[in-house]
N, C-alpha and C positions, 0 to 999 in steps of 0.2 A: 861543690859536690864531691862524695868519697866514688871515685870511677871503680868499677867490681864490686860494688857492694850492691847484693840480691834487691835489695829496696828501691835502688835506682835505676834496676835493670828494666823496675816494673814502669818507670814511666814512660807513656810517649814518644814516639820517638822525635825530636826536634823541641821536646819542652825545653831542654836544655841552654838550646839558643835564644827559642821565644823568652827564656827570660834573662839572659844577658845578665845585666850588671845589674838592672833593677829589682836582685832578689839573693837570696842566700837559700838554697836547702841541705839540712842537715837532720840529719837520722835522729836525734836528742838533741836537748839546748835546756842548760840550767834554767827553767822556767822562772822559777823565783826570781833568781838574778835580772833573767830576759824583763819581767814585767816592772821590775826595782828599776830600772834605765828610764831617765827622764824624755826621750824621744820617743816612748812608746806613749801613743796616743788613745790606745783602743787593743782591745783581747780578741780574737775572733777564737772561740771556745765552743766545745759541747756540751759545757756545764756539768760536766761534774764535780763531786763536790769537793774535791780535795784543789781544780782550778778554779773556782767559785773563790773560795777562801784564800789564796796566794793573790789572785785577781782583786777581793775588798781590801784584804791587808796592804795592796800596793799604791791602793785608789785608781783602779783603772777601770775605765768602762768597759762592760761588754759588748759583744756582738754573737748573740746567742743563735748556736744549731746544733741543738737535743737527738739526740737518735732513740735512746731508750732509756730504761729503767729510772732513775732517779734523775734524769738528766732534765725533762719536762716539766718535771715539780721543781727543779733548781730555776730554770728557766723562767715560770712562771713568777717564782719568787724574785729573780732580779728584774724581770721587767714590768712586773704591775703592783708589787710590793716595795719592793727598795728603790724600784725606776732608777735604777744606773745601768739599764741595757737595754740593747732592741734587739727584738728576735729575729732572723732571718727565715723566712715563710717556706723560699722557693731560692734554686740556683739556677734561676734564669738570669742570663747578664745583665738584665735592666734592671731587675730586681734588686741583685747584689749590688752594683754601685750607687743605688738610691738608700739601702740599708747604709751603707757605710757612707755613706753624706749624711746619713740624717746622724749619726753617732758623734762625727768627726766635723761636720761645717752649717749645720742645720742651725739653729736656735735652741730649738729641742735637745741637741748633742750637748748645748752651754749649759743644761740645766742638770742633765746626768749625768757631766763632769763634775759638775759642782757636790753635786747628792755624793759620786763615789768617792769625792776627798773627804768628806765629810764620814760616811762612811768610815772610812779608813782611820779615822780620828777617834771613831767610835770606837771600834774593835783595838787600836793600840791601848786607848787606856782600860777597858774591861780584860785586855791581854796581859799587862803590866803585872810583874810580882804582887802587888797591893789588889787590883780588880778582882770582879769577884768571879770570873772563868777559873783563873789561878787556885782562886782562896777555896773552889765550892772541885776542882780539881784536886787539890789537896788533900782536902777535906776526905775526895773518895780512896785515895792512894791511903790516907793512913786508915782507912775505914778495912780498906782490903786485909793491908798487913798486919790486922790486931784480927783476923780471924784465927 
């Protein structure tokens, strides 16, 4: 933790201890990077869209909590469309650690692992110079610049 920075002044007081050694917080974290690390098991995300997409592109599952706008409809779409995530309903404690077993030790978890590599396979090659996000990307870049 950075000590006098506004942000940590806001927590708790004694969260610092309660979490000991079994956590790191920090004000930013190259998310990309963070989700590219093979130890990362599970995203716990609000579904936006710009984490949604870093999240498929790394193949990781979610652990979806929407607050508003676009985040609900992101949401819905990774967990009843693509199923590489489970929504988190409620932060009651029992709740939360039954969300994150069913993502991480469930049965259920083995199957939107699997979907989100997959997934992830998907969107590398539609991403790929030759795919057609690129070609039909291109296509709008040289469409602008001949106006």
């Amino acid at each position: 933790m950075v000590r006098g920075s506004e942000w940590i002044e806001s927590l708790p007081n004694g969260f610092e201890e309660s979490v000991g050694e079994r956590g790191c917080i920090v004000k930013w974290a190259p998310q990309k990077k963070v989700l590219a690390h093979a130890s990362v098991g599970g995203f716990w995300t609000h579904c936006g869209w710009n984490s949604t997409i870093e999240s498929i592109c790394e193949g990781v599952p979610m652990l979806c909590r929407p607050f508003f706008g676009d985040q609900h409809l992101n949401t819905s779409s990774i967990c009843n469309v693509w199923k590489i995530g489970v929504e988190l309903q409620n932060l009651e404690r029992g709740n939360i650690e039954r969300t994150i077993k069913r993502l991480m030790v469930d049965m259920e978890g083995n199957g939107i692992r699997k979907r989100a590599i997959d997934l992830k396979e998907k969107a590398a090659f539609y991403l790929m110079e030759e795919g057609s996000t690129s070609c039909s990307l291109n296509m709008l870049i040289k469409h602008i610049l001949s106006v």
